[in-house]
C-alpha positions as CSV (number, residue, x, y, z in Angstrom):
1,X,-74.1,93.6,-61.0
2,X,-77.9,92.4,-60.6
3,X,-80.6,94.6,-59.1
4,X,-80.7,95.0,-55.5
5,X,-82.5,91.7,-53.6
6,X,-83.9,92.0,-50.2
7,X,-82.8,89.6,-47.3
8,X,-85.7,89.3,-44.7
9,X,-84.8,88.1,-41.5
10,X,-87.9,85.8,-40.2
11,X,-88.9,84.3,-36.8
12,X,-90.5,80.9,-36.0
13,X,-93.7,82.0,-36.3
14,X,-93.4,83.0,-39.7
15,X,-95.3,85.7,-41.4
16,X,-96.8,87.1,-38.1
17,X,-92.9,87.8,-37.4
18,X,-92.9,90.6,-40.2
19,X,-93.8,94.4,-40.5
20,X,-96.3,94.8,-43.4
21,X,-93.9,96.1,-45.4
22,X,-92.3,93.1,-45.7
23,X,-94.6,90.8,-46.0
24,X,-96.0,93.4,-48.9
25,X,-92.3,93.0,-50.7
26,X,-92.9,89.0,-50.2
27,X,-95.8,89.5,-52.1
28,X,-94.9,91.6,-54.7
29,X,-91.4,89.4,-55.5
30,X,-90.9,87.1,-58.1
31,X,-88.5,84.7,-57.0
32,X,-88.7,83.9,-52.9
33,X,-85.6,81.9,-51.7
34,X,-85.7,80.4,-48.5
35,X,-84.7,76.7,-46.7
36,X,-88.1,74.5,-46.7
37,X,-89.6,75.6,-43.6
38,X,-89.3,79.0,-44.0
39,X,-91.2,78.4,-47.4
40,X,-93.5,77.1,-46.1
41,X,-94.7,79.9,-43.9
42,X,-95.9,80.8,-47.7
43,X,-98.2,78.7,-48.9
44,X,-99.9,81.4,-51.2
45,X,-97.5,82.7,-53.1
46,X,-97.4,83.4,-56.5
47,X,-94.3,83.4,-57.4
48,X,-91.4,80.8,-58.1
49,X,-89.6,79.2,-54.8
50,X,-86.4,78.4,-54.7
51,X,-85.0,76.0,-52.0
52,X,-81.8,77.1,-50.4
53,X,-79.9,74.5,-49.2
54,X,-76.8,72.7,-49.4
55,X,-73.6,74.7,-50.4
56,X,-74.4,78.3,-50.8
57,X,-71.5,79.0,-53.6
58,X,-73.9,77.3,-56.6
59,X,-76.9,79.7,-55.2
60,X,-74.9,82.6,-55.3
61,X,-73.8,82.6,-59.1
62,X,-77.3,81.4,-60.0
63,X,-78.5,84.7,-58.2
64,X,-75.4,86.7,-59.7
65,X,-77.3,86.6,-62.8
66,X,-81.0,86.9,-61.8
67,X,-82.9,90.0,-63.0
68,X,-86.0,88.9,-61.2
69,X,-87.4,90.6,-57.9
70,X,-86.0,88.6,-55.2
71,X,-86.5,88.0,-51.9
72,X,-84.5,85.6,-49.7
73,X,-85.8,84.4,-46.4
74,X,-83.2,83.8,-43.6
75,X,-83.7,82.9,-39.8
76,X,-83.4,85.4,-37.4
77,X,-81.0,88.0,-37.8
78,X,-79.0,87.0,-41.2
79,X,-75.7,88.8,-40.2
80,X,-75.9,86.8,-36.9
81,X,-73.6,83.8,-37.9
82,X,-76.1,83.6,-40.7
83,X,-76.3,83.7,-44.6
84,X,-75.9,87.8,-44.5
85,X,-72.8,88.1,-44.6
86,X,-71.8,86.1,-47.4
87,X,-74.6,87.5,-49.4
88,X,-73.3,91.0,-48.8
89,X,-70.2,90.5,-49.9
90,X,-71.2,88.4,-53.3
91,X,-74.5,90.3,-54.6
92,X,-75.8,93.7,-54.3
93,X,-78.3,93.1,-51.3
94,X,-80.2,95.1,-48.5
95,X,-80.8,93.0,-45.6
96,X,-83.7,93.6,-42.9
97,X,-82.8,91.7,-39.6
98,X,-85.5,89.5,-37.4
99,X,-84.6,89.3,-33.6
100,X,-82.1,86.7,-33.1
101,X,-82.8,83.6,-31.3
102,X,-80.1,84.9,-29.0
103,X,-82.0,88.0,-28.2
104,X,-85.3,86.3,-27.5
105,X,-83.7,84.0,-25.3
106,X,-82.3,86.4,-23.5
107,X,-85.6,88.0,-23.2
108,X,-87.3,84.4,-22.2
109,X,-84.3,84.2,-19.4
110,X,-85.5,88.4,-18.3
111,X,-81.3,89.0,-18.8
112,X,-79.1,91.5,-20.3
113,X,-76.9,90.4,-22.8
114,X,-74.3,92.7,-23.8
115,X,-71.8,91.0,-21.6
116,X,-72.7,87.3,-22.8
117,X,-70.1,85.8,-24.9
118,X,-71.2,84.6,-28.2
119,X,-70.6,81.2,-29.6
120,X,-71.7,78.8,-32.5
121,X,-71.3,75.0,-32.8
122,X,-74.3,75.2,-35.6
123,X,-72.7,73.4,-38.6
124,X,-69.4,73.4,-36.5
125,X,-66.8,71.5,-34.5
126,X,-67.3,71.5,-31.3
127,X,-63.2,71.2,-30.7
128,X,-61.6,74.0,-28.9
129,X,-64.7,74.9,-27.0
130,X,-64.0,74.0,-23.7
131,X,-61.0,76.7,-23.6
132,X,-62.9,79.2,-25.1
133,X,-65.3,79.6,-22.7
134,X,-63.3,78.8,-19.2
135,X,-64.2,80.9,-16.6
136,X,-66.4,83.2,-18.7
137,X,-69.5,84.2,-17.0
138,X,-72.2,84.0,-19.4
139,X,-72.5,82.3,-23.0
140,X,-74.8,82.0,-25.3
141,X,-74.7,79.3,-27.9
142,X,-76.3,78.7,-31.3
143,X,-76.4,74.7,-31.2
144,X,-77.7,72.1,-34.5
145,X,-78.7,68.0,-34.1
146,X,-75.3,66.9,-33.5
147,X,-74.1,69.8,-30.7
148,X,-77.3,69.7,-29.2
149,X,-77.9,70.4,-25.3
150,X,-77.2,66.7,-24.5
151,X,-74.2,66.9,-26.3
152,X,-72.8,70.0,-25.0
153,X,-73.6,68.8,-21.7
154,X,-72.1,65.9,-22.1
155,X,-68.8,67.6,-23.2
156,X,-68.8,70.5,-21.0
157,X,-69.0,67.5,-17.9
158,X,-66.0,65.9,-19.6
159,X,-63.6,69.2,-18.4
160,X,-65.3,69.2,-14.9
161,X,-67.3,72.2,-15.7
162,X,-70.1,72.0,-13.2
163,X,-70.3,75.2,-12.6
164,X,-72.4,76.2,-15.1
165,X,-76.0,75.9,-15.4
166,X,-78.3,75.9,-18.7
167,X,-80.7,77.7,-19.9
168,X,-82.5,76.0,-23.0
169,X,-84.7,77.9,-25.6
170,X,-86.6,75.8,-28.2
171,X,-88.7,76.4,-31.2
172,X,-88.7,80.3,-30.1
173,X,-91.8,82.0,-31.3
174,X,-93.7,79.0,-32.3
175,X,-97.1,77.4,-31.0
176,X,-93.8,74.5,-29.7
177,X,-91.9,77.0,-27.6
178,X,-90.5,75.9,-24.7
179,X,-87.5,77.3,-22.6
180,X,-86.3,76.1,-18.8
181,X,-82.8,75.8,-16.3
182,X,-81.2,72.9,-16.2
183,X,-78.1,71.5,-14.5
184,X,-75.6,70.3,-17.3
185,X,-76.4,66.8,-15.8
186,X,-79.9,67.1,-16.1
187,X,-79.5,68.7,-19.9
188,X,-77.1,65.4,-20.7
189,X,-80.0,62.9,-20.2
190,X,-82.5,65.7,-21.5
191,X,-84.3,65.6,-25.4
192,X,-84.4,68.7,-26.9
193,X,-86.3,69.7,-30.3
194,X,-83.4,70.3,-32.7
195,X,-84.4,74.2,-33.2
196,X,-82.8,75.2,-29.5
197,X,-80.4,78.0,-28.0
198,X,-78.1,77.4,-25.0
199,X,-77.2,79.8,-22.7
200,X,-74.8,78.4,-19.8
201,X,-75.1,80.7,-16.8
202,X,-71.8,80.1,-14.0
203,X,-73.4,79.9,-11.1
204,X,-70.2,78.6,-8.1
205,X,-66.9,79.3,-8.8
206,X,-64.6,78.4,-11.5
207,X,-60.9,77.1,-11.3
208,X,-58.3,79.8,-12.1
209,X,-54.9,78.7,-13.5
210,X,-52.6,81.5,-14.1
211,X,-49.9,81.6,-16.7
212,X,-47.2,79.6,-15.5
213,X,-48.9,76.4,-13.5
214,X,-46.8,74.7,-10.9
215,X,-44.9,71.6,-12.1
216,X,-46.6,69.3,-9.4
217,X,-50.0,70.4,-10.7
218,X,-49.4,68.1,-14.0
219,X,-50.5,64.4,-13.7
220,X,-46.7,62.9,-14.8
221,X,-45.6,59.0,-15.6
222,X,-44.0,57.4,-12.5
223,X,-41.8,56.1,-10.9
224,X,-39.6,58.4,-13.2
225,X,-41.5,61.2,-12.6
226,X,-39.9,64.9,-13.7
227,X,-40.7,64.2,-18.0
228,X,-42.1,68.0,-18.0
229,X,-40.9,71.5,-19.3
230,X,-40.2,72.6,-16.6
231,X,-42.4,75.9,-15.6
232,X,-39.8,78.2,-16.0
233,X,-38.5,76.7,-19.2
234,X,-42.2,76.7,-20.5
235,X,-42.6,80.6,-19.5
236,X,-39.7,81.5,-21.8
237,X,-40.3,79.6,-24.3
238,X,-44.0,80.4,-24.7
239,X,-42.8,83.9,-24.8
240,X,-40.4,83.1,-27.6
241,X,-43.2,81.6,-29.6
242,X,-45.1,85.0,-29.7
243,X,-48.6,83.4,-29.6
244,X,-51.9,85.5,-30.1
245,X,-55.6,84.9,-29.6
246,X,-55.6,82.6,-32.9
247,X,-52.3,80.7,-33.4
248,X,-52.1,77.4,-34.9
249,X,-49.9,75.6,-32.6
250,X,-47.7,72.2,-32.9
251,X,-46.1,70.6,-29.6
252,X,-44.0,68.2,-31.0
253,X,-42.9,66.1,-28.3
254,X,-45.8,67.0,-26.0
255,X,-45.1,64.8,-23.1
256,X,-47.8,65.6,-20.4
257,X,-49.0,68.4,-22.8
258,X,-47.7,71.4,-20.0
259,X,-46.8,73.4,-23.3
260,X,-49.5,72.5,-25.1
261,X,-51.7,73.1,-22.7
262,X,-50.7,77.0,-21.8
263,X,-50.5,77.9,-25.0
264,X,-54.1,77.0,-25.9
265,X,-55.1,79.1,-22.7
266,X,-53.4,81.6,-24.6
267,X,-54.8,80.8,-28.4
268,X,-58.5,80.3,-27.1
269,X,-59.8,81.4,-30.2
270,X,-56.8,78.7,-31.9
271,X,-55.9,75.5,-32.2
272,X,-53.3,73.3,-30.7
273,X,-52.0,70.1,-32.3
274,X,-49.5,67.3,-30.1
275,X,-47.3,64.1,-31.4
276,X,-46.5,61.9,-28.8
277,X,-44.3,58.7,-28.8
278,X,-44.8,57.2,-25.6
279,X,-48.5,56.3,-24.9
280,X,-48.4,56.4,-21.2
281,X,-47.5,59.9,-21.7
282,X,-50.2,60.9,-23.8
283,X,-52.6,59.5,-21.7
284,X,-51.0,61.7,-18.6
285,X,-51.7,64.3,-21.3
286,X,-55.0,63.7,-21.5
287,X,-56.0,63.6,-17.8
288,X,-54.3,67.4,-17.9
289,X,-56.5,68.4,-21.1
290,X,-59.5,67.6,-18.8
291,X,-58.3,69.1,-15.4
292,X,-57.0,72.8,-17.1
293,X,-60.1,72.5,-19.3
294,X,-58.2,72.9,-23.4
295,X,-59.2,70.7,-25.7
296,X,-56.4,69.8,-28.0
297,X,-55.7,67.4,-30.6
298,X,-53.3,64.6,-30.1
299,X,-51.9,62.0,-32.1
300,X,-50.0,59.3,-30.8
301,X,-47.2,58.7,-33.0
302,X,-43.4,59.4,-33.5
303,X,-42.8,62.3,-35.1
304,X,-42.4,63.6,-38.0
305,X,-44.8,61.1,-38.3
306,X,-48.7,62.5,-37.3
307,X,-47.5,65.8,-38.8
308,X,-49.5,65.5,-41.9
309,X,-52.3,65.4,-40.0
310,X,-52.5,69.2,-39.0
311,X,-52.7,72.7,-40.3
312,X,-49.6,74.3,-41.0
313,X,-48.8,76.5,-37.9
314,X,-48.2,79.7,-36.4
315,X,-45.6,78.3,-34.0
316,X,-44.1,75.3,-32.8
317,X,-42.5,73.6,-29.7
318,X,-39.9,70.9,-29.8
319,X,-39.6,69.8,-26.5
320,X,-38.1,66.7,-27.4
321,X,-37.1,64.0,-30.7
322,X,-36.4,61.1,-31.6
323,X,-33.0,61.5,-33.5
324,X,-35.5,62.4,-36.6
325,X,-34.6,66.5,-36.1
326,X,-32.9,67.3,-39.4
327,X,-36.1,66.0,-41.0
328,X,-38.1,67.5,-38.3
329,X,-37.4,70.7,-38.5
330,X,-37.0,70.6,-42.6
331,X,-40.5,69.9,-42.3
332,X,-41.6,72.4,-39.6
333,X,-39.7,75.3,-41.8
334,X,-41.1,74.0,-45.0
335,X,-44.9,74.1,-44.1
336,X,-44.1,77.2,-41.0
337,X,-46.7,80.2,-41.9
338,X,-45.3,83.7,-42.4
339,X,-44.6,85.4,-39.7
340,X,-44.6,82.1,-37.5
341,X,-41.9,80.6,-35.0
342,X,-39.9,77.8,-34.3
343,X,-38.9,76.8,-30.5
344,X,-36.8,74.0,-30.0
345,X,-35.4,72.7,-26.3
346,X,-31.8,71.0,-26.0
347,X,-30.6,69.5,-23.5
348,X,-26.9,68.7,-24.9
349,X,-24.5,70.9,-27.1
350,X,-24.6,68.1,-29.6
351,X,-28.8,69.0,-30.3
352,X,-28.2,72.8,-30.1
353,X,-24.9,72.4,-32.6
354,X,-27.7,70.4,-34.8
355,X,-30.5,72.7,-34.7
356,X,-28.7,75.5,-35.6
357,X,-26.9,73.8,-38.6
358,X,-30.6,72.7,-39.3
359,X,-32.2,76.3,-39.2
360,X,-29.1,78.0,-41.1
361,X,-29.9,75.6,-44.2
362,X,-33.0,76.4,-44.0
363,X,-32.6,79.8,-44.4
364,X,-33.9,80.7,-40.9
365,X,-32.7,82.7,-38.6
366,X,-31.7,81.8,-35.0
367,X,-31.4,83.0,-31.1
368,X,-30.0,80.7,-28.7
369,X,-31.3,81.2,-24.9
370,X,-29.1,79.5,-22.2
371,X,-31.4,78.7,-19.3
372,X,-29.1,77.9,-16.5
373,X,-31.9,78.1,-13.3
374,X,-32.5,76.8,-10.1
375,X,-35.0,77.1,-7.4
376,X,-34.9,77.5,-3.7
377,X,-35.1,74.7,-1.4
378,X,-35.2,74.1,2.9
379,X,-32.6,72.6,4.3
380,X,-33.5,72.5,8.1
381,X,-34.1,75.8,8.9
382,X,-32.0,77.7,6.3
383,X,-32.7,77.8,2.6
384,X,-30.2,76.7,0.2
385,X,-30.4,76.8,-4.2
386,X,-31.2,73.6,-6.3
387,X,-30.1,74.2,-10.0
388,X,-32.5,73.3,-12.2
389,X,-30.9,71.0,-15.9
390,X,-29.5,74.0,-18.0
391,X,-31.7,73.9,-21.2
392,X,-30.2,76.0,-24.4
393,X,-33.8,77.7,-25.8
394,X,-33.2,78.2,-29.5
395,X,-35.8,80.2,-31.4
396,X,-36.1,80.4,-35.2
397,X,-37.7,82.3,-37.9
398,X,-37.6,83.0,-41.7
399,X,-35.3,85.1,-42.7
400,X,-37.3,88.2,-45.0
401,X,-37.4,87.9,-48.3
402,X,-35.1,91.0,-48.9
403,X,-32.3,89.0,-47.1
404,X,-32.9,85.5,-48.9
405,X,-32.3,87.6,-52.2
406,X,-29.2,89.0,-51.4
407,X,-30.7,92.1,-51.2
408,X,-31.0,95.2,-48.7
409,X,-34.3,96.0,-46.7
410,X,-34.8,99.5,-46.8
């Protein structure tokens, strides 16, 4: 193991950002690592620079093996979705935190920020982000050229969320500062200097869709209208695919997306995938990504095809096929993640018969749910029952490893 660097955390305005004990270790160092600009907040010293930019894994074993004293330079607070934490874990380092941007926009906005919710799209997709911050309060986000205010504007508008207002910090501590509320129409025709924060502050009210959203809610194809997991159905089968806060997901079959959709208001912090066949479908699909604010991926195709696109999953809904399922589910078993689920809806004996075949030569396990429901209706002034279509929910999962082998679990 090399000799203990230092990791300085330092602020736009460069060296006056520093105690003078750090700025005396700056001195005293031989090496000085830094990206270009904060170099440059050097001009004087003696040492050798080293850019740091690019992919961090070739820096890392060139510093493995330094002997040198060595400083690296990092924005802000490094263990702040910064290079900290990776140096930590691959070199001996101490590391001596700046204020973040986050903090000193904050401060700029005269704000606590303990209960803010903490986001980066710096070097990231934006995908997923409209779920993740529903109906939260306060968020701060670190932001790069591409997700810059306009963008995020432009995205957040996309889902209807106008109840937010922002708050943009740029160039934080420099003689180029400049920080101001804007509405997220406003910040979508704004220009921003690329070194920003953005901090979206709700202001009116947000939608709230609990689990379980009415049917009728769901922009479906028409005339034949009714091409929907039904909300009951959904409910039990969500609860059969044991989602948590980060499941991958698959709806195969996704229809107007309800499934798809509730279980990404479940997995914020996931990601959902859809394959649907029927185009005027997917675009009903679409129009419910934006109105219930999750931001999937979907691929228009026939599954299995489209399947090779995405992650392998935590759990994953068949609501529907196209006479493909032996392949179907040979696949979803196959590339299934340990501990993850299978949920498949049949509407005939003939597709639960199938399934199960399917799943027991695969070496999965199975439950089989009969659904047999039906909902209350008026008739005049009394109130009779209308039965819902019995659906048979069958759940899967790999059988432990013990059991595969013949053996006993203990």
């Amino acid at each position: 193991m090399t000799h203990t660097m230092k990791v300085i955390g330092i602020g736009d305005d460069g060296q006056q950002s520093l105690l003078p004990l750090y700025r005396s270790w700056i001195e005293e160092s031989e090496l000085l690592v830094g990206g270009e600009r904060h170099l440059s907040f050097f001009p004087e010293y003696r040492g050798e620079k080293r850019v740091l930019k690019g992919g961090l894994t070739a820096m890392v074993e060139e510093l493995r093996s330094e002997t040198r004293n060595t400083v690296i330079l990092a924005s802000g607070d490094p263990l702040f979705y910064g290079i900290g934490g990776l140096l930590a874990k691959k070199l001996n380092v101490e590391i001596y935190p700046h204020l973040s941007s986050i903090q000193l926009a904050f401060a700029k906005m005269g704000e606590a920020w303990q209960d803010a919710a903490l986001f980066s799209v710096h070097g990231r997709s934006i995908k997923g982000l409209a779920q993740r911050i529903d109906g939260k309060e306060k968020v701060a986000l670190l932001t790069d050229a591409q997700n810059s205010p306009a963008a995020i504007a432009a995205y957040l508008l996309s889902f209807g969320m106008t109840e937010y207002d922002g708050f943009v910090a740029e160039n934080l501590g420099s003689e180029e500062e400049r920080t101001g509320w804007y509405s997220l129409e406003q910040m979508a025709d704004g220009v921003f200097s690329d070194l920003n924060v953005v901090i979206l502050k709700k202001r009116r009210e947000s939608p709230v869709w609990p689990f379980g959203i009415p049917d009728e809610e769901f922009s479906q194809r028409k005339p034949d209208k009714g091409l929907i997991t039904k909300k009951e159905v959904r409910i039990l089968s969500l609860a059969q695919l044991q989602l948590h806060a980060k499941s991958v997901v698959w709806d195969i079959g996704t229809c107007t997306g309800s499934v798809a959709i509730e279980a990404a208001r479940i997995a914020r912090e996931g990601e959902v995938y859809g394959v649907e066949k029927n185009a005027d479908d997917l675009e009903n699909c679409r129009q419910n990504m934006a109105k219930f604010r999750t931001d999937l991926t979907v691929v228009h195709a026939r599954a299995p095809q489209g399947l090779d696109q995405f992650p392998d999953p935590d759990a994953v809904f068949i609501g529907g096929s196209g006479g493909e399922l032996r392949e179907l589910l040979n696949i979803c078993c196959t590339r299934l993640r340990k501990g993850g689920r299978i949920v498949v809806n049949a509407a005939t004996i003939e597709t639960l018969y199938e399934a199960t075949q399917a799943f027991a030569a695969e070496g999965f396990e199975t439950s089989v749910t009969l659904a047999q429901l039906s909902r209350s209706k008026p008739i005049l002034s009394l109130t009779r029952f209308e039965a819902l279509n019995p659906i048979y929910i069958i759940t899967a999962w790999a059988k432990p490893a013990e059991e595969e082998e013949g053996g006993v679990s203990k």
